[in-house]
C-alpha positions, 0 to 999 in steps of 0.5 A: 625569528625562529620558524616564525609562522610555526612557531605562532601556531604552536604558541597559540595551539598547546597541542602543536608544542612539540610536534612536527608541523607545517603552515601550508597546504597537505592536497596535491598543490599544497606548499610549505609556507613554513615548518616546525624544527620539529619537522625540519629533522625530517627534511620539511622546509619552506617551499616544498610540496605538500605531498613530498612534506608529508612523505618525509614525515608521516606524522607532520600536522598541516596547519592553515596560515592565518597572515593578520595573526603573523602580521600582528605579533611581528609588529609587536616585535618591531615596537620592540625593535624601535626602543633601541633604534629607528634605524630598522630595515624590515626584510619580511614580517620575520626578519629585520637589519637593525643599525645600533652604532648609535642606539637610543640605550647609549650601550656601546655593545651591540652583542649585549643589545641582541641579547636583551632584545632577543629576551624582551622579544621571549619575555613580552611576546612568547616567541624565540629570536636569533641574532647575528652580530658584525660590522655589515648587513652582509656578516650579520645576516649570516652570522644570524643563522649561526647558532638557531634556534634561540641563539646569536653570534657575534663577528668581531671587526679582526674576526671578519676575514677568517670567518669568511675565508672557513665558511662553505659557499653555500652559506655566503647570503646571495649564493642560490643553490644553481650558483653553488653548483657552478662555483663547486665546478670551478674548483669553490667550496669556501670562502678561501677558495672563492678569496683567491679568484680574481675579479676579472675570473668572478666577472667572466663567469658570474656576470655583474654579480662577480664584483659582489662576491670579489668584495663580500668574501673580503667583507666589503659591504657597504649597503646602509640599513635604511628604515624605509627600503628603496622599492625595487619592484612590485609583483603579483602571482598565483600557484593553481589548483590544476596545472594550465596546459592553454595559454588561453586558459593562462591569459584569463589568469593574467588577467586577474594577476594584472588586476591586483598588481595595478591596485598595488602599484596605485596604492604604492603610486608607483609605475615601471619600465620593465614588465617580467612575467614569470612561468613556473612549470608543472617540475618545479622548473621556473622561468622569467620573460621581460620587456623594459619600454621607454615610458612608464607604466602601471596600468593593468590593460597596457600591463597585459598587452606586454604579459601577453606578448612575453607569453606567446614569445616562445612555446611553453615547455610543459603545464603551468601551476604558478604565473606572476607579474611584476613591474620594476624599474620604478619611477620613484627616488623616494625611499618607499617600503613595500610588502608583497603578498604572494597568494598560495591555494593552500 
């Protein structure tokens, strides 16, 4: 979807049409939870500060999220999804993979599909889609981003290859800003570049994730669409309205943290071996301490007994806004889809 939680406000408040905004918070521990394309000329987008948002434009509109709003229209959108294929992987309330080599329509042309999914999507719920076309999850996702908003390309089978080696790294799915950075050092700005490194040169540098980027760049990508995601973990996490400067202070949040995580991991009846706790601090800066044991759990106290030894682990180097927790190495086989709502004080 195009700028899906913007775009919602905007399709339900005629007076936002047109006009710069931001679903989030304007006060000083504000976030960006999603921007207008209007607004995005002016460099707001996701996960920024209110206060930088509103200083890159003077005249963007804070609008207040309304989740049940978004959860509805996208399962309108998925309804849609469903007519042409039960092979449908959700990656968020905005976002899915869709498997169409055999699809419910008999139609052999997956570009033709997108379009005309991408038009019931406009036509019976209001809002704009774009779509990527290719052989994989991996060529698809990117290519989705291609021609926004409202558009879609498609990557043919005897495009794939030249499509990857003329595409900037920073564009390559899984390649965060740190690792663009680390690849621009070593001499990597696009595919073709990162073609012609080595598996043993990607793995020497890149850790495990070096035999990921030897065979995407060669679109080698073998992950299935699955219709219920296999879940990986379960988290919880808070962003405060004041910094916290005590770990005192911080295990009383924890504590709550730990609360609402063991009712997800009950609800999902799941249990992990690793407990991560994840800091971010006063700079934006963010960092993650984790313990795996040789059982598992998902009870809040034992939870927490683990939280609070990562927390004292090392002294914290500045003020705290953000604290999470989440449990993964789970205990389950079975293919289990779990959404995780992050709270923001907006």
């Amino acid at each position: 979807m195009d700028a899906f939680y913007a775009s919602v406000e905007q399709m339900d408040n005629p007076f936002l049409r047109g006009k710069p905004i931001a679903v989030g918070g304007s006060d000083s521990r504000g976030v960006v939870a999603a921007a207008s394309y209007e607004a995005r000329k002016f460099g707001v987008r996701s996960a920024i500060s209110g206060v930088l948002a509103k200083k890159n434009c003077p005249e963007l509109i804070f609008v207040k999220p309304r989740f049940d709003r978004y959860k509805e229209i996208s399962s309108k959108i998925q309804k849609i999804f469903h007519d042409y294929t039960d092979l449908v992987e959700p990656l968020s309330l905005d976002e899915a993979y869709l498997d169409v080599t055999v699809n419910k329509k008999g139609n052999p042309s997956a570009t033709l599909l997108a379009a005309e999914i991408r038009q019931r999507i406009f036509k019976e719920v209001g809002l704009t889609a774009s779509a990527g076309i290719s052989i994989n999850k991996f060529v698809a996702k990117i290519a989705s981003d291609y021609n926004k908003p409202n558009g879609q390309k498609t990557v043919n089978p005897d495009e794939v290859i030249s499509f990857l080696e003329a595409l900037p790294i920073r564009k390559f799915h899984g390649v965060g800003k740190v690792t663009t950075e680390k690849m621009y050092q070593l001499g990597i700005f696009t595919g073709v570049e990162l073609k012609n490194k080595s598996l043993e040169f990607l793995e020497k540098h890149f850790g495990k994730s070096g035999a990921y980027y030897y065979h995407v760049v060669r679109g080698i990508h073998n992950s299935e669409v699955k219709s219920n995601r296999t879940a990986k973990s379960v988290a919880a996490e808070h962003t405060f309205d004041v910094n916290l400067s005590s770990e005192i202070f911080m295990m009383e949040k924890l504590e709550s943290i730990a609360a609402a995580l063991e009712k997800r991991l009950k609800k999902y009846d799941v249990a992990g071996k690793t407990v991560t706790l994840k800091i971010k601090y006063s700079d934006f800066t963010q960092q993650t301490r984790s313990k795996t044991l040789p059982y598992f759990i998902a009870d809040k106290v034992l939870i927490l007994e683990i939280v609070k030894e990562l927390l004292f682990q090392e002294r914290m180097k500045d003020s705290v806004r953000l604290l999470g927790i989440s449990v993964n190495n789970l205990n389950t086989e079975e293919k289990k889809f779990v959404v995780v709502q992050l709270k923001f004080d907006f």
